[in-house]
N, C-alpha and C positions, 0 to 999 in steps of 0.2 A: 401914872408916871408923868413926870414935867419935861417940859421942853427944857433944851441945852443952856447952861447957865455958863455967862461969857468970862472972860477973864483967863487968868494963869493957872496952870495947876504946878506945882514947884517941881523942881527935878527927884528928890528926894521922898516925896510927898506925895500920897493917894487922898483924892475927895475926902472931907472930913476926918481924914488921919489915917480911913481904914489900912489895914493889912494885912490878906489873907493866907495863910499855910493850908496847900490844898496838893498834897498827897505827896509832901517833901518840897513844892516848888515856891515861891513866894508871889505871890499876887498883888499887886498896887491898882487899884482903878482909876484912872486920870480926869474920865469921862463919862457921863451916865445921860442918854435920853432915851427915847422912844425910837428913836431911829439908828441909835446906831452906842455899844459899848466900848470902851478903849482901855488898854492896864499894859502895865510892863511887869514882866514875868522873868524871874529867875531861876533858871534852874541848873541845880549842882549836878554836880559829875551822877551819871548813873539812873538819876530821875528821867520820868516818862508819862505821856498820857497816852494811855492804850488806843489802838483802836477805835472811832467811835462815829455815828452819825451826827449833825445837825441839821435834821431836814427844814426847817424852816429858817434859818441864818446863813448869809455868807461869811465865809471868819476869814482876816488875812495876817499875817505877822510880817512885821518890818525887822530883820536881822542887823543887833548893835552889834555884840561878840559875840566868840565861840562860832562854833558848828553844831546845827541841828540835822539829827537826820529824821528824813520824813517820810511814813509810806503811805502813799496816796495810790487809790485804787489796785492797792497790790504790790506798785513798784513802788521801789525806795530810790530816795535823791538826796541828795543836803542843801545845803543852805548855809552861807554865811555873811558875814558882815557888809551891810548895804545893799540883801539880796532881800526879796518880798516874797513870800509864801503866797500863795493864792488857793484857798480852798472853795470851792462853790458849796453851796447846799446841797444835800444828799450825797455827796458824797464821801465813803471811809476816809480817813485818816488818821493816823498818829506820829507822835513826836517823842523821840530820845534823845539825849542826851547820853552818848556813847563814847563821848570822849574824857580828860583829866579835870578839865577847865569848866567855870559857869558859862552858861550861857544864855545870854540877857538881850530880850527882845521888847518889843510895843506887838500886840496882837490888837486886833479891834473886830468888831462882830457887826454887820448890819441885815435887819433890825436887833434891838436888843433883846427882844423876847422878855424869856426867863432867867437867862443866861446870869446876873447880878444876884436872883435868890437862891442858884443854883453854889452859887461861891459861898456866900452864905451858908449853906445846907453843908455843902464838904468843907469846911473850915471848920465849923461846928461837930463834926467826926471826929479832928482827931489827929491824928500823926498814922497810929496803931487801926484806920477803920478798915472794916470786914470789906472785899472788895463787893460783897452782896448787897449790903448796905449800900458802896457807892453806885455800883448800875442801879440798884432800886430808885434813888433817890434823883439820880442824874435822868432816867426815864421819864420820873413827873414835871423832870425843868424841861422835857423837848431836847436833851442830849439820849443818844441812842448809843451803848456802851457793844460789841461786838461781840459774840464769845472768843475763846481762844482758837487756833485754828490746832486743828488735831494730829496728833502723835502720829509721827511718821514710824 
């Protein structure tokens, strides 16, 4: 991987055009180096990322709109507009989008790991992917997917 290449990335606009669909939500990457990944993320009404470890990355999200709600180590909070998510390494969390509206953030990861082949990998699934498929795959990128928690 290369070190951080200077300049604008446009509002509009992810590095070299990319634009990922990764499991309903839209992915932009703004930034890529060895220390640290950056994208803005939309996600529509109802979308969500389950559950999930990154034991080697810190991940944080900067809140434009909407309301996310987050459950970090169990408990749930929300988050909105010009609020900062703070997730450390190791531990749980996921994020829904539980309300009518999108909700469109900047996430950013440091180090970047594997986390950019990982988007790659679940873009390449699908719209329709087996969620087996995606803990499989999200496992070899260093994302650790949770199982469900059990039937009450």
């Amino acid at each position: 991987m290369t070190s951080m290449s200077a300049g604008v990335t446009r509002a509009n606009e992810g590095i070299e055009g990319i634009r990922w669909n990764i499991l309903g939500q839209t992915y932009v990457p703004k930034q890529l180096s060895e220390s640290s990944l950056s994208w803005h993320a939309t996600f529509p009404p109802g979308t969500f990322v389950p559950p999930h470890i990154h034991p080697n990355q810190d991940e944080f999200i900067y809140m434009l709109e909407g309301r996310l709600t987050l459950v970090l180590d169990g408990q749930e909070s929300a988050a909105g507009p010009g609020d900062t998510v703070r997730l450390p390494r190791g531990r749980p969390h996921g994020l829904f989008n539980r309300s009518d509206a999108d909700v469109k953030c900047v996430f950013w990861v440091a180090p970047a790991r594997r986390l950019y082949d990982l988007f790659w990998a679940l873009h390449n699934l699908g719209p329709q992917a087996d969620p087996a498929d995606v803990v499989a795959v999200s496992a070899k990128h260093e994302v650790d997917f949770l199982p469900p928690p059990e039937a009450e």
